[in-house]
C-alpha positions as CSV (number, residue, x, y, z in Angstrom):
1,X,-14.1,34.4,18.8
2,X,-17.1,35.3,21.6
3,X,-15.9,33.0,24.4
4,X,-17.3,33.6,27.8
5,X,-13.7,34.9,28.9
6,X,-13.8,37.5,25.8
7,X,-16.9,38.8,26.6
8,X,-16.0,39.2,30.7
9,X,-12.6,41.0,29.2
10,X,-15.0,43.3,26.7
11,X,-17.5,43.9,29.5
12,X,-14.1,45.3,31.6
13,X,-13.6,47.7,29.1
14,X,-17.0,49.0,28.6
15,X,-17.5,49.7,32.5
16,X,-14.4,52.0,32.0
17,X,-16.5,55.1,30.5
18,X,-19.1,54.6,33.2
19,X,-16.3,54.4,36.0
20,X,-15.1,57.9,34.9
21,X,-18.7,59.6,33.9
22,X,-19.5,58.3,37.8
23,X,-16.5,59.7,39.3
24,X,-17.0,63.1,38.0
25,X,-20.1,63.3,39.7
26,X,-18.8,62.4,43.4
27,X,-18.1,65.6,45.8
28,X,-14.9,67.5,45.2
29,X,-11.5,66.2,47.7
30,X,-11.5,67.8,50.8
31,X,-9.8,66.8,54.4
32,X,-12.4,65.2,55.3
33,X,-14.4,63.0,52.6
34,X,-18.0,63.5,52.0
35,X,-19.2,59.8,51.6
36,X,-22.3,59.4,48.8
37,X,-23.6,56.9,46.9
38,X,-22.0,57.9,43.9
39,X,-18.5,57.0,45.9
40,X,-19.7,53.5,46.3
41,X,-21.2,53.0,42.8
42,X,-17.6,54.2,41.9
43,X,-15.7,51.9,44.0
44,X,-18.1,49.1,43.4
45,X,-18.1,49.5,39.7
46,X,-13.4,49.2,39.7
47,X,-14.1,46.1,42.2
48,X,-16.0,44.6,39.0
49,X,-13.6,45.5,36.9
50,X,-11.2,43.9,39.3
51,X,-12.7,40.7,39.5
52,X,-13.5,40.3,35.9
53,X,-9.5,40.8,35.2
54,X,-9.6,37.6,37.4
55,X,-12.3,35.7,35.8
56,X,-11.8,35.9,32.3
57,X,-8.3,33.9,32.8
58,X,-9.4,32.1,35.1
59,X,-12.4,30.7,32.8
60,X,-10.3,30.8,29.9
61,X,-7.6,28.0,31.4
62,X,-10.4,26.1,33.0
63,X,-12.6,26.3,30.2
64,X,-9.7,25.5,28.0
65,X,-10.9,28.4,26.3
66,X,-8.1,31.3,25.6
67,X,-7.7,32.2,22.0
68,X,-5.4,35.2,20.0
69,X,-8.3,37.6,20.4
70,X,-8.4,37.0,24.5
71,X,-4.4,36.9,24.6
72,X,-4.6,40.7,23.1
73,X,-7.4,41.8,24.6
74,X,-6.4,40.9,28.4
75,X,-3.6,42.9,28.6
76,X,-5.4,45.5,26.9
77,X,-8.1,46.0,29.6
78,X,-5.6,45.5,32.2
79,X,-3.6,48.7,31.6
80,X,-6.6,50.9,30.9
81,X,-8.4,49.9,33.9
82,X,-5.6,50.7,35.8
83,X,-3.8,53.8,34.1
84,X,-7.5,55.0,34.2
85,X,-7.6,54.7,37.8
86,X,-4.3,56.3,38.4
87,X,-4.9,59.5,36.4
88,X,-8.6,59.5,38.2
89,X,-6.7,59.8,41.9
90,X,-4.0,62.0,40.6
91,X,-7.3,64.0,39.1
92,X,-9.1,63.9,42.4
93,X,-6.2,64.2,45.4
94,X,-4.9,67.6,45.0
95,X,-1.0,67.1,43.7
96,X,0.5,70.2,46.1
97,X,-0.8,67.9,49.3
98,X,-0.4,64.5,47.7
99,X,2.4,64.9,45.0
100,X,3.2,61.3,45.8
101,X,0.0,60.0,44.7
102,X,1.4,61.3,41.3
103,X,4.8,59.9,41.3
104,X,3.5,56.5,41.4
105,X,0.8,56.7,38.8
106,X,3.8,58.3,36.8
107,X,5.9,55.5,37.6
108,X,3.3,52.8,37.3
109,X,2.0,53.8,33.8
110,X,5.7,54.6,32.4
111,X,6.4,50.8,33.5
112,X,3.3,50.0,31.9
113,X,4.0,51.5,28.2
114,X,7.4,50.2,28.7
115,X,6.3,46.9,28.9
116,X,3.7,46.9,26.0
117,X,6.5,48.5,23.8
118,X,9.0,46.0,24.5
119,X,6.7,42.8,24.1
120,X,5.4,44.6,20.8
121,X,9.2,44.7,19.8
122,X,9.7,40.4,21.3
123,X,6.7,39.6,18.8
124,X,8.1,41.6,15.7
125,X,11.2,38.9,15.9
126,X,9.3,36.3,17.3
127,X,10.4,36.0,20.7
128,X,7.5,37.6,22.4
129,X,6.9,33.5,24.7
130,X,10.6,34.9,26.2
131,X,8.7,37.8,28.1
132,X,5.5,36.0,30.0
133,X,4.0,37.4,33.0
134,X,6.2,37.0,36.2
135,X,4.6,35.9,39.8
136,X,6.2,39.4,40.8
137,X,4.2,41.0,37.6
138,X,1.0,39.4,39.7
139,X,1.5,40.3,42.7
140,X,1.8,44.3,41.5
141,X,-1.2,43.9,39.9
142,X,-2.8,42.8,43.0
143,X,-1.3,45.1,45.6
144,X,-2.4,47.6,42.3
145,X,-6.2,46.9,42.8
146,X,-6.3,47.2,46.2
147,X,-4.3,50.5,46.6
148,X,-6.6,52.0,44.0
149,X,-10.2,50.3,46.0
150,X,-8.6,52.1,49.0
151,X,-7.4,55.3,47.7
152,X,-11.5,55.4,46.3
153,X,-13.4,54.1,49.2
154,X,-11.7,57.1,51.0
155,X,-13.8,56.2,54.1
156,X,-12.9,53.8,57.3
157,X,-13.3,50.6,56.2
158,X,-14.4,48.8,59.1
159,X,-12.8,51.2,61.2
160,X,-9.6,50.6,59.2
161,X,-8.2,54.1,57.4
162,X,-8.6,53.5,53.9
163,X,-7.0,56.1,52.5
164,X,-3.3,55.3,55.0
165,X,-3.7,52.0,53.9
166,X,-4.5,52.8,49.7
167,X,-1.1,55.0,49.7
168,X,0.5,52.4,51.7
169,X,-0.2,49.9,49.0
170,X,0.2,52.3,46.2
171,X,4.0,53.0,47.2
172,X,4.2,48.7,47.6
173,X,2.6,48.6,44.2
174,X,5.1,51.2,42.8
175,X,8.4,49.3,43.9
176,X,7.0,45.9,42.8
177,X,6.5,47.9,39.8
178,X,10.0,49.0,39.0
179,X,11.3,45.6,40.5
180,X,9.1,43.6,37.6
181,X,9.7,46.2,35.3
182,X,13.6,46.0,35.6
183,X,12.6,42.3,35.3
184,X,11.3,42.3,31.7
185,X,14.0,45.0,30.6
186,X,17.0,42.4,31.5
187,X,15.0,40.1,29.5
188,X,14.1,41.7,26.7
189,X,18.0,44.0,26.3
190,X,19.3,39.9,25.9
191,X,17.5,40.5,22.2
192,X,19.5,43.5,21.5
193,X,22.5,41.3,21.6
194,X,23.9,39.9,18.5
195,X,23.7,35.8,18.5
C-alpha cells in the first residue's frame, strides 16, 4: 500500500546509493579536513535521511496511516541508513588513528543484526508485540544520527569541534547500544524457556 509514510521510508532508501556515490567523491581524510561542497551535499543528504526516519512515523500515527508494508519497511531503512554510515566513517577515518571509530560501528551493527534476528525468531512463534521498540532503543537512534552528522560535517560547527563532539556521541550511542541491546536479549531468552 503507497501511503505517504511508505513512500517517505522508500525515498530513505533510495538516497542511500547517492549518499555513498557522493562520499566517494569528497577529498581523502587528513588532519586537517578539506571542506567542499561535496562534504555538505554528503551531510545534507544523511540529515534527510534522518528526518524522513522521523516523518514517516510520525505521518503514519497521525495520519492513522501505518500498515504491514510500512511496519517492515521502517526498520528496514533504519539499519541500512545507519550500518551504511558506520562502515562509510570506518572507510573514511583511518582505523590505525581512529580504531575506536571501528569498535563502535562493530558494536552498533552486531547489536543491530542481533536484534532483527531475534524479532524474526519472536514473529516465527508469534510473540514478536513482546519485543517493541524501547524509549532507550530511541534515544540510541538519536544520539546515532547525530554522532554520524558530526563525525561527517568534520568542520567547526559554529565554532563547536564537530568531529570531538561526533565521537563523543558515537561512544554515548555505543553504550546506549549494548544497554538496549541487552534489553531485548532478556526479553526475548524468556521465549527460550519452556511454559
Amino acid at each position: 500500500m503507497m501511503t505517504i509514510p511508505n513512500i517517505l521510508t522508500l525515498s530513505r532508501i533510495a538516497l542511500i546509493p547517492l549518499f555513498v556515490v557522493l562520499y566517494y567523491f569528497q577529498p581523502a581524510y587528513t588532519d586537517t579536513p578539506i571542506f567542499t561542497w561535496i562534504n555538505f551535499a554528503v551531510t545534507l543528504i544523511y540529515a534527510m535521511i534522518s528526518v524522513t526516519d522521523y516523518l514517516d512515523g510520525y505521518l503514519a500515527r497521525k495520519l492513522n496511516m501505518t500498515s504491514r508494508l510500512g511496519a517492515f519497511l521502517d526498520p528496514v531503512a533504519d539499519k541500512l541508513m545507519v550500518s551504511t554510515a558506520l562502515v562509510i566513517l570506518v572507510d573514511f577515518y583511518p582505523s590505525d588513528t581512529h580504531w575506536y571509530i571501528s569498535i563502535c560501528a562493530l558494536i552498533i551493527i552486531s547489536r543491530e543484526i542481533l536484534v532483527s534476528a531475534l524479532r524474526e525468531w519472536m514473529g516465527t512463534i508469534g510473540q514478536r508485540s513482546t519485543i517493541n521498540v524501547s524509549f532507550v532503543g530511541k534515544v540510541k537512534t538519536f544520539v546515532q544520527i547525530f554522532a554520524i552528522l558530526f563525525l561527517l560535517y568534520q568542520q567547526p560547527f559554529f565554532g563547536l569541534p564537530s568531529f570531538e563532539i561526533g565521537v563523543s556521541l558515537l561512544v554515548a550511542a555505543t553504550l546506549l547500544t549494548l544497554y538496549s541491546g541487552f534489553i531485548y536479549l532478556k526479553e526475548g531468552i524468556k521465549t527460550f524457556k519452556p511454559q
